[in-house]
N, CA, C and O of each residue as an XYZ file, in Angstrom:
300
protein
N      71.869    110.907     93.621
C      72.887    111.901     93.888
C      74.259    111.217     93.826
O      74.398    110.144     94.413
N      75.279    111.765     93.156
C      76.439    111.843     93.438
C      77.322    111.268     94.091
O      77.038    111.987     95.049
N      78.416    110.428     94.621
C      79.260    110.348     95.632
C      79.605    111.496     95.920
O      79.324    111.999     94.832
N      80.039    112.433     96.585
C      81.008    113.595     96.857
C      82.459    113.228     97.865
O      83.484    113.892     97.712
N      82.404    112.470     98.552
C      83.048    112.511     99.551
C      83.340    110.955     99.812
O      82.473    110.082     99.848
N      84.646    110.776     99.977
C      84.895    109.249    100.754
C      85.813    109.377    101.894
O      86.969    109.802    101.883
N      84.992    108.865    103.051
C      85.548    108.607    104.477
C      85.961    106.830    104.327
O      85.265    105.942    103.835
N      87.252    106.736    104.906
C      88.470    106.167    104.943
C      88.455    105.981    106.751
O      88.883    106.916    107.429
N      87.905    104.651    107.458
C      88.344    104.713    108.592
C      89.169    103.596    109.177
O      88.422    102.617    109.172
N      90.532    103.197    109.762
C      91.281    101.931    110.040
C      92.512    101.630    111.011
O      93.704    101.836    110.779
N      92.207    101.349    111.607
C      93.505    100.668    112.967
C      94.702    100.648    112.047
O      94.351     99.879    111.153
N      96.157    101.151    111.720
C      96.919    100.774    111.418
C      97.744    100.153    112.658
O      97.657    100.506    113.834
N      98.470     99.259    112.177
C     100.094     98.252    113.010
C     101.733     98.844    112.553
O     102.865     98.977    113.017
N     100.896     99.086    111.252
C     102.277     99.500    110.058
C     102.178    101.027    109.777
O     101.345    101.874    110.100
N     103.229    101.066    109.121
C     103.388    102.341    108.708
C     102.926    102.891    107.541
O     103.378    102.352    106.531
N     102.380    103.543    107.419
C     101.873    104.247    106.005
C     101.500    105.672    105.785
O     102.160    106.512    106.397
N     100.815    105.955    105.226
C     100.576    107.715    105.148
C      99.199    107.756    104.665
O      98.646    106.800    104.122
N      98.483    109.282    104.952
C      97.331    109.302    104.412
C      97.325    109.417    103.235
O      98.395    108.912    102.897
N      96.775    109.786    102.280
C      96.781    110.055    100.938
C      96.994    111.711    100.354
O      96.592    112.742    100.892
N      97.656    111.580     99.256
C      97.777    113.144     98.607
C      96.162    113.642     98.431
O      95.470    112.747     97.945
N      95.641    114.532     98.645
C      94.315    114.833     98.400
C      93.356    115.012     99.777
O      92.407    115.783     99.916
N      93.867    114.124    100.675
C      92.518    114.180    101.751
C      92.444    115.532    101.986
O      93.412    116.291    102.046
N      90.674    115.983    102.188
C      90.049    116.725    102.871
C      90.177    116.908    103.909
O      91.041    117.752    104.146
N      89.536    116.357    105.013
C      89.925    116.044    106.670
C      90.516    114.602    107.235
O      90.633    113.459    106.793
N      90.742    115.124    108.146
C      92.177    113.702    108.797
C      91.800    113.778    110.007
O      91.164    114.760    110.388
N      92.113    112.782    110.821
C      91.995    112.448    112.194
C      92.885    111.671    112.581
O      92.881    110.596    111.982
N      93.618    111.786    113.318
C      94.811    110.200    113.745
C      94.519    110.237    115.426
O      94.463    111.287    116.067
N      94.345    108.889    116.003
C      94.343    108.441    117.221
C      95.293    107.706    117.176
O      95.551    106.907    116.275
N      96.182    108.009    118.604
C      96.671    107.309    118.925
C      96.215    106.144    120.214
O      96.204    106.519    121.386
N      95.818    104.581    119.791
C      95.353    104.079    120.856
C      95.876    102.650    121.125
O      95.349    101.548    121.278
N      97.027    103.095    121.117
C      97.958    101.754    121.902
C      98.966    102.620    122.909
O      99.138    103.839    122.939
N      99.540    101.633    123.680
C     100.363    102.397    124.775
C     101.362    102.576    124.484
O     101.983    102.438    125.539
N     102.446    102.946    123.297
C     103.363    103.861    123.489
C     103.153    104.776    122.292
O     102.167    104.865    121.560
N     104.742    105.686    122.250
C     104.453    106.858    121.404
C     104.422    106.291    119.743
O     105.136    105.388    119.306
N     103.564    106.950    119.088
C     104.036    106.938    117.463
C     104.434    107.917    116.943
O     104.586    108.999    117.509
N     104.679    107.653    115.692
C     105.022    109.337    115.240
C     103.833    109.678    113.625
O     103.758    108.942    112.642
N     103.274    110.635    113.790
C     102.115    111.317    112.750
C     103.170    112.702    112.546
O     103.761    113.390    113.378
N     103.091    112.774    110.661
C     103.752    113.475    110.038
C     104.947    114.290    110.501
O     105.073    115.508    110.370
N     106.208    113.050    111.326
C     107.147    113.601    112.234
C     107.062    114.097    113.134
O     107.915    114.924    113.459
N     106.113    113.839    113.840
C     105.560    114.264    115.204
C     105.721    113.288    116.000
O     106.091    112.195    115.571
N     105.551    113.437    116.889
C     105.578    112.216    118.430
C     104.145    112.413    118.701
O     103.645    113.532    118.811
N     103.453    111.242    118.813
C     101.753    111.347    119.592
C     101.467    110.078    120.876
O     101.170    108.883    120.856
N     101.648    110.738    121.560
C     101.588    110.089    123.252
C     100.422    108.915    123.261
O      99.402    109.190    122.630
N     100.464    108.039    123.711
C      99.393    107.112    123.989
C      98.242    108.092    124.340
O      98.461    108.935    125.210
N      96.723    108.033    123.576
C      95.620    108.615    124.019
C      95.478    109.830    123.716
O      94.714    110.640    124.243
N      96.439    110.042    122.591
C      96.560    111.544    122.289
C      95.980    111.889    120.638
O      96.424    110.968    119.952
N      95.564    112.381    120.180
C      94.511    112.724    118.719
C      95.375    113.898    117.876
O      95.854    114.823    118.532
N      95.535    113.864    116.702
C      95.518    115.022    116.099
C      94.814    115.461    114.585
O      94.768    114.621    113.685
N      94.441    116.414    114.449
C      93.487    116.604    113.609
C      94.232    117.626    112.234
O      95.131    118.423    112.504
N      93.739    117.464    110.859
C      93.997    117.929    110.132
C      93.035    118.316    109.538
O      92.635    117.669    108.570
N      92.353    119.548    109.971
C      91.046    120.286    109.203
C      90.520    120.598    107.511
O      91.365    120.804    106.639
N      89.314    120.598    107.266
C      89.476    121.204    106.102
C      89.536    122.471    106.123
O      88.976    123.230    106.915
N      90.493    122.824    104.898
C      91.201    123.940    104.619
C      90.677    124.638    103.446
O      91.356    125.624    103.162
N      89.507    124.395    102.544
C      89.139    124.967    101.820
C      89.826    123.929     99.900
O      89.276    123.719     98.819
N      90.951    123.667    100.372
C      91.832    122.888     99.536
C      92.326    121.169    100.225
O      92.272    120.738    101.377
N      92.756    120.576     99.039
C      93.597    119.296     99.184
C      94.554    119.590    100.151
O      95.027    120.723    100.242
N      94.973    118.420    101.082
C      96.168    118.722    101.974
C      97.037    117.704    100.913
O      96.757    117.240     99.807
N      98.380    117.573    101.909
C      99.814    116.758    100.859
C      99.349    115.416    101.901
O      98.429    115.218    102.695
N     100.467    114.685    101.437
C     100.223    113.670    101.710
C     100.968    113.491    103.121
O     102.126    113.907    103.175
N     100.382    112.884    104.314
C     101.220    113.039    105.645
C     101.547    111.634    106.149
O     100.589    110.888    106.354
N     102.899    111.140    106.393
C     103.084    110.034    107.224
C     102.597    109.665    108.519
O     102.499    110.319    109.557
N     102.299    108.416    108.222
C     102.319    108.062    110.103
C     102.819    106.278    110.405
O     102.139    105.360    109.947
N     103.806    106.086    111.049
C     104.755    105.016    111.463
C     103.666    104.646    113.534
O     103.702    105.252    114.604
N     103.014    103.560    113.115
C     102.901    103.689    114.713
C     103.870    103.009    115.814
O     103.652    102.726    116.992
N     105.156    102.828    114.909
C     106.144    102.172    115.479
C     105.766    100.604    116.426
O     105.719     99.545    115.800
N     105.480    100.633    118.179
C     104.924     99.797    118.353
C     103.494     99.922    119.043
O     103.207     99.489    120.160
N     102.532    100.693    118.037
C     101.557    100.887    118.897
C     100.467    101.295    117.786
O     100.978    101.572    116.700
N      98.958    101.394    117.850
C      98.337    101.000    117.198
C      97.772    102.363    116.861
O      97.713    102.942    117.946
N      97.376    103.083    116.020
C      97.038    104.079    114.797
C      95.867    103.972    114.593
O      95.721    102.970    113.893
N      94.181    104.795    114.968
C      93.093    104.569    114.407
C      93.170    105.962    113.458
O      93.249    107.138    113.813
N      93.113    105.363    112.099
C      93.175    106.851    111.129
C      91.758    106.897    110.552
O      91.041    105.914    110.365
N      91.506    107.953    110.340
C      89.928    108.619    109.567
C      90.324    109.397    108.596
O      91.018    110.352    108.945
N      90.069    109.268    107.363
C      90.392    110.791    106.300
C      89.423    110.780    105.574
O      88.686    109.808    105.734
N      88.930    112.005    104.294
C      87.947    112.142    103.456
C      88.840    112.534    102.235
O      89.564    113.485    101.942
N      88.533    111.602    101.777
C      88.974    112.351    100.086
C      87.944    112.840     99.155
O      88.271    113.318     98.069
């Protein structure tokens, strides 16, 4: 069978973005201060999720400024 699907899972330090295309997204935030996910502020211990939508999402930033980023996506 096929590949269909690639899950993408990794602690970022730095700043980067998910990719143009992902399916589903997950961002943890799990260091102690705030970062920011696609111009957002995300509190130490705080998650946000980007569902599948039936379609490709765009591509979304995330800077964990000084704090550590566990990201998950599917392309």
């Amino acid at each position: 069978m096929d590949v269909l699907a690639n899950t993408i899972e990794q602690d970022y330090r730095e700043a980067g973005e998910i990719p143009l295309g992902f399916l589903f997204a997950s961002v943890k935030n799990i260091g102690d201060t705030p970062a920011m996910v696609n111009n957002v502020a995300l509190a130490p211990g705080e998650a946000k999720g980007y569902p599948f939508v039936g379609k490709p999402h765009a591509a979304k930033p995330f800077d964990p400024i000084d704090s550590t980023l566990r990201v998950m996506y599917v392309l």
